[in-house]
Every structure is written in structure tokens, then in C-alpha cells.
C-alpha positions in Angstrom: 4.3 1.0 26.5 7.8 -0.7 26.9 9.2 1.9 24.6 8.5 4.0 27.2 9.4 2.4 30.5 12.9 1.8 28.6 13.8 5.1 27.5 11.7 7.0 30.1 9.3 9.8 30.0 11.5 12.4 30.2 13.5 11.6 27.0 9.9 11.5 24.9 10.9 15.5 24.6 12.9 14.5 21.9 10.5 13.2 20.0 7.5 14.6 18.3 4.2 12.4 17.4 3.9 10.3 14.4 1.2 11.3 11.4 -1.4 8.9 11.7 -1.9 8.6 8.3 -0.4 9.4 5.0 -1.3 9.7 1.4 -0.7 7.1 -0.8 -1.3 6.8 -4.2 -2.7 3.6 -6.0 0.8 3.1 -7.5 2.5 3.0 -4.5 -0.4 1.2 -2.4 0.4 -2.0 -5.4 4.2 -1.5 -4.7 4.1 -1.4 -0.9 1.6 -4.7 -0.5 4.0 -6.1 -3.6 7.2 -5.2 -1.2 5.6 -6.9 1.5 5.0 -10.2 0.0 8.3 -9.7 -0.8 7.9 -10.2 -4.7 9.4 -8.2 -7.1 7.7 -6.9 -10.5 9.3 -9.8 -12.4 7.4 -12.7 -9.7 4.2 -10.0 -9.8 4.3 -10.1 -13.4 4.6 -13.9 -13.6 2.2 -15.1 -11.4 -0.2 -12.4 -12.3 -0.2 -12.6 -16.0 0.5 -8.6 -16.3 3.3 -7.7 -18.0 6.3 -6.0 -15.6 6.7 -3.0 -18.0 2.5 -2.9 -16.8 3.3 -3.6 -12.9 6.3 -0.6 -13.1 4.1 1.7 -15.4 1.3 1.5 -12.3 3.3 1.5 -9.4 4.7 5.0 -10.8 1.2 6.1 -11.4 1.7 6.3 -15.8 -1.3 4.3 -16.1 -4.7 4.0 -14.6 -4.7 0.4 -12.2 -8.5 -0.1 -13.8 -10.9 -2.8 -12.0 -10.0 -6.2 -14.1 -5.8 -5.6 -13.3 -7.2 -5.1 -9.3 -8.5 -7.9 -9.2 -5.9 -9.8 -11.1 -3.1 -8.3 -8.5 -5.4 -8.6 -5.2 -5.4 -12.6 -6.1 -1.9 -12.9 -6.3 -0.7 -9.9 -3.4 -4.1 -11.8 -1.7 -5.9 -8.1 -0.5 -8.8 -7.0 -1.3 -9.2 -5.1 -4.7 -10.4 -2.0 -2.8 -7.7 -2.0 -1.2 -5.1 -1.0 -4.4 -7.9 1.1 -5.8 -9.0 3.1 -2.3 -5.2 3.6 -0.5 -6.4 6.1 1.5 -10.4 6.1 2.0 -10.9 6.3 5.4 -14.0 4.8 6.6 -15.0 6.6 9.4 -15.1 9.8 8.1 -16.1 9.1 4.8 -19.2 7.0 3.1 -19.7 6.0 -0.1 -23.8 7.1 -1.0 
């Protein structure tokens, strides 16, 4: 809303909506909750126990996350698992049955 008092309505022409949403793979849904702890692989790797060459090899999406390195990682980055293994499940238009 104070975006738009400052620049004005008539300069919104300009600008076209933002997507919503956006796919994200799991690798990249570890590295972006990694980037914003503001760790690098070498502190992930440390304090998590998984190797870095592990932590780079899943954030490129070369090797499955699995459900024992989730939960090792959601500890440390201090998410919920589900949320490195389900980046994109959207919960109101789909249900798990």
C-alpha cells in the first residue's frame, strides 16, 4: 500500500503482477532455507553431520534428500522436514489421502 501512494497509480502501468508461486525443487528448497540462515555448505555440513560434497550433491538435485538427511537438515536450518521434501505442495488445492 505505501508502494503505491509513493509511486502513484498511474506509474503501476509499468509493471506487470508477480507469479504467486514458483517451482522449486527439493535441492534448491535446502539451499534457499540454508541461504537464509545464512550458512554456507561447509557450517551445514558441520553442524549437521552430512558431508558438504552430500549438502552440494542435493542442493543440485544429484541425489535423492531421503527422510533421515531431512530430518538431520530441518534440526539444524530449524523447518520442518516437509518442508525440504514438499517445496511446492500447496495445501489448499491439494490433499494427501
Amino acid at each position: 500500500m505505501l508502494l503505491l501512494m509513493i509511486i502513484g497509480r498511474n506509474d503501476m502501468k509499468d509493471y506487470r503482477i508477480a507469479r504467486k508461486r514458483i517451482e522449486v525443487s527439493i535441492g534448491e528448497s535446502v539451499r534457499i532455507i540454508r541461504e537464509l540462515q545464512e550458512m554456507s555448505q561447509n557450517e551445514l555440513a558441520e553442524v549437521s553431520g552430512i558431508p558438504q560434497s552430500t549438502i552440494s550433491a542435493i542442493e543440485n538435485n544429484r541425489i535423492n534428500l531421503g527422510v533421515e538427511r531431512a530430518k538431520q537438515l530441518a534440526r539444524v536450518l530449524k523447518c520442518h522436514p516437509a518442508v525440504l521434501v514438499f517445496p511446492g505442495w500447496d495445501i489448499e488445492h491439494e490433499f494427501a489421502v
